[in-house]
C-alpha positions, 0 to 999 in steps of 0.5 A: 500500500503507497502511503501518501501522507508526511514523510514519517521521519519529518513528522517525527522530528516535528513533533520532538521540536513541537513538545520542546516548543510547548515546554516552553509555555506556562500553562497560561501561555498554552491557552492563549496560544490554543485560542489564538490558533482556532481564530488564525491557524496561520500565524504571521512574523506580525502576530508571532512579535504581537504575541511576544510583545503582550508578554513582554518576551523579545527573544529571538529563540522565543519567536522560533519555540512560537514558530515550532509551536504553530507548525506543529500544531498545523501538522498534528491537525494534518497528521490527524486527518490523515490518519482518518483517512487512512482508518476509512480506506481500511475499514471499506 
């Protein structure tokens, strides 16, 4: 069977830098970062600065752990429906 999905080592080392990314965060930091991303799943230079700016953070290292975490995020939703999909094609 061809799979068509993420590259399954890519996927790996996206969620590893995902999981540092998010042990970065307090836990209020996550919840704004999970609302923020069901309104704009597609976070920008602008509004990763905007959200650094709120919290008073001006690190580059913190712009790339906000980056790493929306990425992630992205391919843990894509991640999900693919696998979905592939548990639909199984179970016809």
């Amino acid at each position: 069977m061809a799979f068509y999905g993420l590259d399954p080592d890519f996927v790996a080392r996206r969620a590893a830098k995902f999981a540092q990314a998010e042990q970065r965060f307090t836990n209020e930091q996550l919840e704004y970062l999970r609302h923020f991303y069901t309104i704009n799943k597609y976070a920008q230079l602008d509004d990763l600065e905007a959200i650094a700016n709120q919290w008073n953070i001006y690190d580059f290292d913190f712009y790339m752990s906000l980056d790493d975490w929306f990425v992630g995020q992205r391919m843990t939703e894509q991640e999900i429906e693919e696998r979905r999909y592939q548990g639909r094609i199984a179970a016809a």
